[in-house]
BALOLUM-981532 format. One record per residue (C-alpha): residue number from 1; residue in three letters; x, y, z. Coordinates in steps of 0.001 Angstrom, whole numbers, plus 500000, padded with zeros to 6 digits. Example, Ala and Ser with C-alpha at 12.3 -4.5 7.8 and 13.67 -1.06 7.14 Angstrom:
BEGIN
pt num:1 residuo:Ala c1:512300 c2:495500 c3:507800
pt num:2 residuo:Ser c1:513670 c2:498940 c3:507140
//
This chain:
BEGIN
pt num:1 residuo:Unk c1:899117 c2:359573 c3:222848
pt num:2 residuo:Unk c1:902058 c2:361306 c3:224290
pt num:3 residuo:Unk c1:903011 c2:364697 c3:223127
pt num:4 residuo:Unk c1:906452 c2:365297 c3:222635
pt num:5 residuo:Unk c1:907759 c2:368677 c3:224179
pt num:6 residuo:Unk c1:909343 c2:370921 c3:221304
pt num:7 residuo:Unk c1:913544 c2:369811 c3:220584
pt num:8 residuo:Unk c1:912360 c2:365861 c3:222120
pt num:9 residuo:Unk c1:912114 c2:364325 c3:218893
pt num:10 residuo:Unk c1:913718 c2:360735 c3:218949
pt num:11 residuo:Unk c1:915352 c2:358708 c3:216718
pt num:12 residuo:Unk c1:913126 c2:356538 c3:215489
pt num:13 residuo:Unk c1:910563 c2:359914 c3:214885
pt num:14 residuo:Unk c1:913477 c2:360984 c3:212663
pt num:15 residuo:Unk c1:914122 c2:358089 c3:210999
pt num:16 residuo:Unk c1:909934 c2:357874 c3:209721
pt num:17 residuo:Unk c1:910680 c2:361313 c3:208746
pt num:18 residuo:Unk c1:913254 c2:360401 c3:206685
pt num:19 residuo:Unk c1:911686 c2:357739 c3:205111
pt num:20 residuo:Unk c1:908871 c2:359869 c3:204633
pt num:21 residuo:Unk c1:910894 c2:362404 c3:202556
pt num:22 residuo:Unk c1:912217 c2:359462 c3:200214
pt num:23 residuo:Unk c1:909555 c2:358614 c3:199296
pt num:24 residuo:Unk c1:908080 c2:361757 c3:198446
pt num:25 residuo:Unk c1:910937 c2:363013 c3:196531
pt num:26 residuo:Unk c1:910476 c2:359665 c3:194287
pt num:27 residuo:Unk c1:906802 c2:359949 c3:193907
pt num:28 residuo:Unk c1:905775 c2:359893 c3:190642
pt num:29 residuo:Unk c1:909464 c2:357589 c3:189050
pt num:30 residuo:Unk c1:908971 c2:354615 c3:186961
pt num:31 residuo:Unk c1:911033 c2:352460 c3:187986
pt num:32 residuo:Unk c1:909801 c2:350988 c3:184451
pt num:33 residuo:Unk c1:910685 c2:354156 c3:182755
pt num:34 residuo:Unk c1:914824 c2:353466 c3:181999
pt num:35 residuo:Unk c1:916477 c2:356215 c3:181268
pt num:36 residuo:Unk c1:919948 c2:357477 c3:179144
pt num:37 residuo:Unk c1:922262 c2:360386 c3:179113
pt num:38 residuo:Unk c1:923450 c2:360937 c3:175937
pt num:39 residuo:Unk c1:926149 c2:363513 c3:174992
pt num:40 residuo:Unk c1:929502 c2:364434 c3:172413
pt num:41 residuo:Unk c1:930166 c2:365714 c3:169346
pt num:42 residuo:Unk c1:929202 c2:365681 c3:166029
pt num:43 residuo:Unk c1:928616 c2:361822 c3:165702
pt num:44 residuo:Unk c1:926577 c2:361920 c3:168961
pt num:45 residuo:Unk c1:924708 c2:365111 c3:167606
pt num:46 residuo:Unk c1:923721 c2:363091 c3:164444
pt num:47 residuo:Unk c1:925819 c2:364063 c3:161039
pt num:48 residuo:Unk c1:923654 c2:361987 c3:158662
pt num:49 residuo:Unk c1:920445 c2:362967 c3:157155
pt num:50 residuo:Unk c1:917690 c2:360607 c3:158804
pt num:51 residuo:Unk c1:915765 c2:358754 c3:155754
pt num:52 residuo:Unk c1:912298 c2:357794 c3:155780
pt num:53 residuo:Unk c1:913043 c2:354473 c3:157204
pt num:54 residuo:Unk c1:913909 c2:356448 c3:160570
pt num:55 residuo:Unk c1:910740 c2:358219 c3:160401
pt num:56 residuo:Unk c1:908549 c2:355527 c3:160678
pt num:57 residuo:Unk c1:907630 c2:352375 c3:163230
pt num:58 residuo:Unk c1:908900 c2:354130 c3:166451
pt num:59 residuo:Unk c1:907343 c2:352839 c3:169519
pt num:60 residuo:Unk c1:905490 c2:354694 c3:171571
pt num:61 residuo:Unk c1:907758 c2:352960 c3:174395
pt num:62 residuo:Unk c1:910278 c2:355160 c3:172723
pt num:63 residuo:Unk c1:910462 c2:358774 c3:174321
pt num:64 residuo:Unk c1:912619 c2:361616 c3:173842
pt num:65 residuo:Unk c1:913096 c2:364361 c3:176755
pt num:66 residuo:Unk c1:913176 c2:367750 c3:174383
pt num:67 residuo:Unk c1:916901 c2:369465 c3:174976
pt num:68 residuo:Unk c1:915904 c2:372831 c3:172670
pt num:69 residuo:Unk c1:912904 c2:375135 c3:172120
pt num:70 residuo:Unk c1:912188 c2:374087 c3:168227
pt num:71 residuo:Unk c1:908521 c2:375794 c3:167241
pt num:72 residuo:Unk c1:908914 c2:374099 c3:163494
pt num:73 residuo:Unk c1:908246 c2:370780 c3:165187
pt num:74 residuo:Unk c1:906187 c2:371230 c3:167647
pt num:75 residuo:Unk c1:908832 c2:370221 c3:170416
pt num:76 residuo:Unk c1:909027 c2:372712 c3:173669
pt num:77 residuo:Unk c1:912219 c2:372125 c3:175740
pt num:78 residuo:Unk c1:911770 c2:370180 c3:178618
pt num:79 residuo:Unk c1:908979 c2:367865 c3:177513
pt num:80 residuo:Unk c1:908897 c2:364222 c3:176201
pt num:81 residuo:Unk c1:907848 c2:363322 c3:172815
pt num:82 residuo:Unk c1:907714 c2:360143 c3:170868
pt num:83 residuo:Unk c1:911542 c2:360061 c3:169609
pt num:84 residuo:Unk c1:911224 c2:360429 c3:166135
pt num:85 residuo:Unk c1:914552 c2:362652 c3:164641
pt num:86 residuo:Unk c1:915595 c2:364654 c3:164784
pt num:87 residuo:Unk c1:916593 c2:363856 c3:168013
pt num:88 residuo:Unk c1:919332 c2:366515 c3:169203
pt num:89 residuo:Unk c1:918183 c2:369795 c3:167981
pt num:90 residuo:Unk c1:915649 c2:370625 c3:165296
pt num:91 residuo:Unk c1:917867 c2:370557 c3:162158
pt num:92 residuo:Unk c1:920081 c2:368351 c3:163071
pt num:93 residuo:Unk c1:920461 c2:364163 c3:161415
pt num:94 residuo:Unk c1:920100 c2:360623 c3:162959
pt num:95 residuo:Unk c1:921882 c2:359817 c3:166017
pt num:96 residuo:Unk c1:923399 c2:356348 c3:167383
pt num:97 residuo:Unk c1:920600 c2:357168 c3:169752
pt num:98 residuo:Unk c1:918237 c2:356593 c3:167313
pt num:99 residuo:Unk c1:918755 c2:352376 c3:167073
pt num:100 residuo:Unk c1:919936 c2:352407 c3:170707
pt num:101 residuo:Unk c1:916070 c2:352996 c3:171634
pt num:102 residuo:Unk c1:914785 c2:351692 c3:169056
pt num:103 residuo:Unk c1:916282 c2:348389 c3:169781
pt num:104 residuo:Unk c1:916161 c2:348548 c3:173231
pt num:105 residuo:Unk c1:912080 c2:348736 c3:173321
pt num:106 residuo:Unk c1:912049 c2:346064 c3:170979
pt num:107 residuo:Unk c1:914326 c2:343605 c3:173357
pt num:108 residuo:Unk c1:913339 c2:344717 c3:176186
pt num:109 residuo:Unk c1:909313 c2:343638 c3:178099
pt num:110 residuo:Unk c1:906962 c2:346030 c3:176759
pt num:111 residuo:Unk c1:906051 c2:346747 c3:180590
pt num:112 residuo:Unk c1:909666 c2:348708 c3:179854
pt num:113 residuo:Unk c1:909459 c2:352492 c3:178506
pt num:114 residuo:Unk c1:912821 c2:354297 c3:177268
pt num:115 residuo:Unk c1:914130 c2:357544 c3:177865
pt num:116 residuo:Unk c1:916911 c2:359974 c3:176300
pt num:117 residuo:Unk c1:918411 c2:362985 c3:177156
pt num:118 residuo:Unk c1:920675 c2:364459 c3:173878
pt num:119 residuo:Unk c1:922891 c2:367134 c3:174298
pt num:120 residuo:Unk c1:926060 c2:367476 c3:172116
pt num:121 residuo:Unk c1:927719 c2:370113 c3:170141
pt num:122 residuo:Unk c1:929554 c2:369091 c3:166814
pt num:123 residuo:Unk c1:933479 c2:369778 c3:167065
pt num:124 residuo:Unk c1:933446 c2:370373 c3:170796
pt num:125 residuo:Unk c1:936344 c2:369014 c3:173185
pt num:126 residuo:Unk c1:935944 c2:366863 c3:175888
pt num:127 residuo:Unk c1:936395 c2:369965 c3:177873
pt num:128 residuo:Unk c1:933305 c2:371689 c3:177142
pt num:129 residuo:Unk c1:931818 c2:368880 c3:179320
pt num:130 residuo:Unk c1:933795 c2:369773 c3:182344
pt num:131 residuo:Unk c1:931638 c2:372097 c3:184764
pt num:132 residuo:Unk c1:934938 c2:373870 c3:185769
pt num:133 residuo:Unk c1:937108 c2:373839 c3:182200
pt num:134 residuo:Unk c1:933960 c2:375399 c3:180220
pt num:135 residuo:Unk c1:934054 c2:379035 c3:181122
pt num:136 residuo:Unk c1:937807 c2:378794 c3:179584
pt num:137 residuo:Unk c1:937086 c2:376454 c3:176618
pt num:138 residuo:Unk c1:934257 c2:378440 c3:175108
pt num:139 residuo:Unk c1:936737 c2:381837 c3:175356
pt num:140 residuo:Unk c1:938585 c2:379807 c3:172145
pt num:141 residuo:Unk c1:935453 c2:378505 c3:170338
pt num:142 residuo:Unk c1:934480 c2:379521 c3:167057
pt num:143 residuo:Unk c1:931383 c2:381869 c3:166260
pt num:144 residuo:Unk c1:929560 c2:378936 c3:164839
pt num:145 residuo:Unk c1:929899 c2:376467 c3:167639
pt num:146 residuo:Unk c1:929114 c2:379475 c3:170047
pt num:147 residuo:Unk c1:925623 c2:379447 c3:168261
pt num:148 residuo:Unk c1:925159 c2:376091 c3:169013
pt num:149 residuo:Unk c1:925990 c2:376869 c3:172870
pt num:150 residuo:Unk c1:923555 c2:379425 c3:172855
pt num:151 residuo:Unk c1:920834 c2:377016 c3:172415
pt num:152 residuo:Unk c1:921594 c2:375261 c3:175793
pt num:153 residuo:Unk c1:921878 c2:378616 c3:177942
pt num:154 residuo:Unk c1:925710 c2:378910 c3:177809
pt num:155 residuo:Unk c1:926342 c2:375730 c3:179061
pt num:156 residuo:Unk c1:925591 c2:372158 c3:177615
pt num:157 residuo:Unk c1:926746 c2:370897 c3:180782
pt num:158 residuo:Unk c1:924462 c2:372263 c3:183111
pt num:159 residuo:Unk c1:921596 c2:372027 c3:180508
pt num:160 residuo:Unk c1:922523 c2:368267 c3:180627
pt num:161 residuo:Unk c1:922448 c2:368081 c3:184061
pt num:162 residuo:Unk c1:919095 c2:370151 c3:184378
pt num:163 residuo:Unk c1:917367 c2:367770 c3:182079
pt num:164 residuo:Unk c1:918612 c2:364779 c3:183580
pt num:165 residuo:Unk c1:916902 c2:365666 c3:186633
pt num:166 residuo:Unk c1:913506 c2:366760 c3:185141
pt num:167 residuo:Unk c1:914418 c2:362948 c3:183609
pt num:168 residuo:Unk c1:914453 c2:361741 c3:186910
pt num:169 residuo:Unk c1:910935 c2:362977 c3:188032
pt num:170 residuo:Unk c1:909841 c2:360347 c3:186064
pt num:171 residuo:Unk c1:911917 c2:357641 c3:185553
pt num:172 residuo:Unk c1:915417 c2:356160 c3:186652
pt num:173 residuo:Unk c1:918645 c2:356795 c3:184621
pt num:174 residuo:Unk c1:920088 c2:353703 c3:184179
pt num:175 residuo:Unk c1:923153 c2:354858 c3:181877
pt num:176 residuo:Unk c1:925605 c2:357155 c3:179949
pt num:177 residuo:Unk c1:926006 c2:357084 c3:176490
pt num:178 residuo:Unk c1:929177 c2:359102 c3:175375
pt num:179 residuo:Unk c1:930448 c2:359641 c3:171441
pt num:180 residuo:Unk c1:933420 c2:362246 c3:171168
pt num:181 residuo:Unk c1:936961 c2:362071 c3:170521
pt num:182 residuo:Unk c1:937488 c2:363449 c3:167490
pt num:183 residuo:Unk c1:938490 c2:366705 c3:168857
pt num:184 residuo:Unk c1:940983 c2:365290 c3:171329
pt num:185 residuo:Unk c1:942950 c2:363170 c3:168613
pt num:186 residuo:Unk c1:946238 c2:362391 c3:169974
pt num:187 residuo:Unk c1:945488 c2:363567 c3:173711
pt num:188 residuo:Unk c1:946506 c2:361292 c3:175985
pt num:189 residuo:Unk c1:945032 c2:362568 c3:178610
pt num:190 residuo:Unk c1:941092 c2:362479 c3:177739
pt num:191 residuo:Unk c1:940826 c2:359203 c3:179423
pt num:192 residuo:Unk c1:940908 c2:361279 c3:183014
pt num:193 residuo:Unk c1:939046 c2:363947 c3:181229
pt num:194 residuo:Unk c1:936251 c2:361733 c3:180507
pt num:195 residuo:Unk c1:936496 c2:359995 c3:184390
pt num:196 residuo:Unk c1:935896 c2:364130 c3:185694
pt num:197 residuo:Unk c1:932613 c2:364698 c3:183844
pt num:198 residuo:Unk c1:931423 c2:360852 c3:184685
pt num:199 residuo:Unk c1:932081 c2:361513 c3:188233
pt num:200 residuo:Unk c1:930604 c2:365185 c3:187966
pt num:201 residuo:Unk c1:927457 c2:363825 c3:186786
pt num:202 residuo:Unk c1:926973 c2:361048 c3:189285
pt num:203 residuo:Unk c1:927404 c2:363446 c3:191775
pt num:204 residuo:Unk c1:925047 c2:366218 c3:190120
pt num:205 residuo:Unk c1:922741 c2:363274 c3:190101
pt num:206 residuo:Unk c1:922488 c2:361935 c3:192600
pt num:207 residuo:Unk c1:923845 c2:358443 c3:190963
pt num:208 residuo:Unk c1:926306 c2:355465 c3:191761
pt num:209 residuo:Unk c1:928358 c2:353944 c3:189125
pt num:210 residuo:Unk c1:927614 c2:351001 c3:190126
pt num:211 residuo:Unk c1:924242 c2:351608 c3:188727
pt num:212 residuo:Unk c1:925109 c2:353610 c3:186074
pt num:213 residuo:Unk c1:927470 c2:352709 c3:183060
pt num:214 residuo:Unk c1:929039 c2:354425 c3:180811
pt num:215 residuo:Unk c1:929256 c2:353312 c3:176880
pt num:216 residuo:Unk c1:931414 c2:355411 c3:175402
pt num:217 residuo:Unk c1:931488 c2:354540 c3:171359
pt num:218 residuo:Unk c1:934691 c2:354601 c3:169475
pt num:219 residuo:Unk c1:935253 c2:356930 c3:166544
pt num:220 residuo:Unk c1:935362 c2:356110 c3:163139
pt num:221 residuo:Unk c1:937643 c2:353199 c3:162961
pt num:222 residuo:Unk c1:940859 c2:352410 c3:161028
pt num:223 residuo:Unk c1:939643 c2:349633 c3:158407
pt num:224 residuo:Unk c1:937218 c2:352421 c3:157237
pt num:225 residuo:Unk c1:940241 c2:354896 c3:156770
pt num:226 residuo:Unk c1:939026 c2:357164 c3:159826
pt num:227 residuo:Unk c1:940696 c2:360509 c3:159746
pt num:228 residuo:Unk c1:941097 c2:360360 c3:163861
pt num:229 residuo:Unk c1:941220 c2:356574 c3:163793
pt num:230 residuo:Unk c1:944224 c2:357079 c3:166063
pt num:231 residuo:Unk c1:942197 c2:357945 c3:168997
pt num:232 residuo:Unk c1:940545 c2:354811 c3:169330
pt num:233 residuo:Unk c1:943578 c2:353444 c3:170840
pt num:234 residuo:Unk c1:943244 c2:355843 c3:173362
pt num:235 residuo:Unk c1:939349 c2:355626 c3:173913
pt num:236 residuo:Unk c1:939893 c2:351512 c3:174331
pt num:237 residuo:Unk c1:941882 c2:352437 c3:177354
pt num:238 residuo:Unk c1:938793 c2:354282 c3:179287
pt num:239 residuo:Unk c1:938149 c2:351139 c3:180931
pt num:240 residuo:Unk c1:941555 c2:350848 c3:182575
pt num:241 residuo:Unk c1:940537 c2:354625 c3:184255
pt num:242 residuo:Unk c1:936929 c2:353743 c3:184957
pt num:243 residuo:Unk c1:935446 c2:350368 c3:186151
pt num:244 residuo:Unk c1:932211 c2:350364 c3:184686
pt num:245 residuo:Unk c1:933047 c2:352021 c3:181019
pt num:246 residuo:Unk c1:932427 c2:349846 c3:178226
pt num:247 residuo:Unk c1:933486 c2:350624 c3:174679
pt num:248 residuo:Unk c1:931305 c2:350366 c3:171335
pt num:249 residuo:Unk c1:933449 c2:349314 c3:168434
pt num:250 residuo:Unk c1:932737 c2:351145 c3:165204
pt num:251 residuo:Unk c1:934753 c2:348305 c3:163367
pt num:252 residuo:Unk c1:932702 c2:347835 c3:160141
pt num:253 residuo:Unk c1:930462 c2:350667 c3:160204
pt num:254 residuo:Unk c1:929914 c2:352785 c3:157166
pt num:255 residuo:Unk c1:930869 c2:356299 c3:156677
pt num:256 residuo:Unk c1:930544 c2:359311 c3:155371
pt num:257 residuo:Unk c1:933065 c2:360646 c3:152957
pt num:258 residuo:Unk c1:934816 c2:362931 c3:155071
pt num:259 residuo:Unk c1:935677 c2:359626 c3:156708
pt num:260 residuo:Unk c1:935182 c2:361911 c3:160022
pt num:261 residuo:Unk c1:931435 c2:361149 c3:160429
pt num:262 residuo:Unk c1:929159 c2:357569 c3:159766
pt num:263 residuo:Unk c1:926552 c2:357278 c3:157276
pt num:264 residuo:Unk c1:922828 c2:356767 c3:158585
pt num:265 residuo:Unk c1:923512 c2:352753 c3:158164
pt num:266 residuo:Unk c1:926948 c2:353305 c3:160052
pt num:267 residuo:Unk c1:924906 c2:355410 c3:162919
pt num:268 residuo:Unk c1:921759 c2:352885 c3:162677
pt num:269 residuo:Unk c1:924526 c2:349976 c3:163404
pt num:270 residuo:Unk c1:926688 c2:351926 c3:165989
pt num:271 residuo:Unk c1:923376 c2:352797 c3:167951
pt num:272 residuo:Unk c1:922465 c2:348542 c3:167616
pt num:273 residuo:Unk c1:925943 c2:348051 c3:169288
pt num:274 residuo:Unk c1:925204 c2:350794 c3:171996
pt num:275 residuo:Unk c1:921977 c2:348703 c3:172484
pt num:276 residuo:Unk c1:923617 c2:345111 c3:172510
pt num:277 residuo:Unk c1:926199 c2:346327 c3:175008
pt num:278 residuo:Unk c1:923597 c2:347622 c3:177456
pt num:279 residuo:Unk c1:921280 c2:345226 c3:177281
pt num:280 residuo:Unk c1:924094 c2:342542 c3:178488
pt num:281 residuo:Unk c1:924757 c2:344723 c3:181332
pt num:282 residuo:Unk c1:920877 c2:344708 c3:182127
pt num:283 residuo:Unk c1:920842 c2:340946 c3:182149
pt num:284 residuo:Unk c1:923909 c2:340641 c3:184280
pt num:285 residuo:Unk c1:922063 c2:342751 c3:187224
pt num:286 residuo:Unk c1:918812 c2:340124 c3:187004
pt num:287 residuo:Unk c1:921293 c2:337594 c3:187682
//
């Protein structure tokens, strides 16, 4: 065996190596375990009290990736639990994300786990997203919405981020679920708002878009006498701004009576449309 002298390393010694460190750094993924980013406001944070329907039948295959500290449950940030709600934070209701798993497991080969990651604060911009319009965004928050900050270390960006990466220790993201709007009634410029944090996390993650999709669900819709109906016309758009977004009508699905927020069968529906959307987009790559 020839010894090489110190600085001789060749090529093909450094391509081994590289290969070698690929594979480490994925040691231990799933490539069984799919998993979803999940963020907004308050219809992505879950607005409806859960029922004891939602309590009850989740799969195992089912697994949520604990965003907040909550000792009343039992949950320790930073760990996976079976996803029963509350999903988000410990007091808070059922999420879309809810029936998204739920009825992804159940389509899906039971060789197949799922994954979320939930972090969203109710009333929050688009802009509390962005990793460089934050800082200046929480400066005008209110005290209450501050609180909620708080819980994810000043920034429910980078908490997002952190967690999606302990995510990825074990599994492989496979796509974006977005629900917020509400907030940015009327601006017509959320479309690129939305493409900035996308592209932020693909690039905080290490991800392609081509790999990972983003469903972005529309807001409580007109025929339903939405309050910020308005914005879906501006949320339909997102695809025209980013190739692989794909929009989740909320046509039909029952609401609250603020007419801001969905019931629990609105949000059990909405997160069955989430599902339906991304399970086409699954069967389109096995083509």
């Amino acid at each position: 065996m020839r010894i090489l002298p110190p600085g001789a390393m060749t090529a093909g010694c450094i391509c081994t190596l590289i290969a070698m460190l690929i594979v480490s750094s994925a040691y231990g993924q799933d490539p069984n375990f799919h998993i979803y980013i999940c963020f907004g406001q308050s219809n992505m944070e879950g607005s409806a009290r859960f029922e004891a329907q939602d309590t009850i039948a989740v799969s195992n295959r089912f697994q949520v990736l604990q965003a907040v500290d909550c000792p009343d449950i039992n949950r320790t940030k930073g760990e996976w639990y079976k996803a029963v709600p509350p999903l988000t934070r410990c007091n808070t209701g059922l999420t879309p994300v809810d029936y998204f798993g739920r009825s992804m497991v159940a389509a899906l080969p039971e060789k197949i786990r799922v994954g979320v990651v939930v972090v969203a604060v109710g009333g929050c911009k688009i802009e509390l997203y962005d990793r460089t319009q934050a800082a200046d965004y929480m400066t005008t928050a209110p005290d209450w919405m501050k609180g909620i900050i708080s819980l994810y270390q000043g920034s429910p960006y980078a908490q997002l981020v952190a967690l999606g990466k302990i995510a990825q220790q074990q599994g492989m993201i496979k796509g974006i679920l977005l629900h917020q709007g509400e907030s940015n009634t009327g601006d017509s410029t959320w479309v690129k708002k939305v493409n900035v944090v996308y592209q932020n996390l693909l690039q905080d993650l290490s991800l392609k878009a081509k790999d990972v999709p983003l469903l972005a669900g529309e807001v409580v819709h007109a025929e339903q006498n939405g309050k910020c109906a308005s914005m879906n016309g501006i949320i339909d758009r997102l695809p025209e701004t980013i190739a692989t977004a794909h929009i989740i009508s909320s046509k039909g699905c029952t609401v609250a009576a603020d007419h801001l927020h969905f019931d629990a069968a609105g949000y059990r529906e909405l997160g069955k449309r989430y599902a339906a959307t991304m399970l086409d987009l699954l069967k389109d790559k096995t083509k």
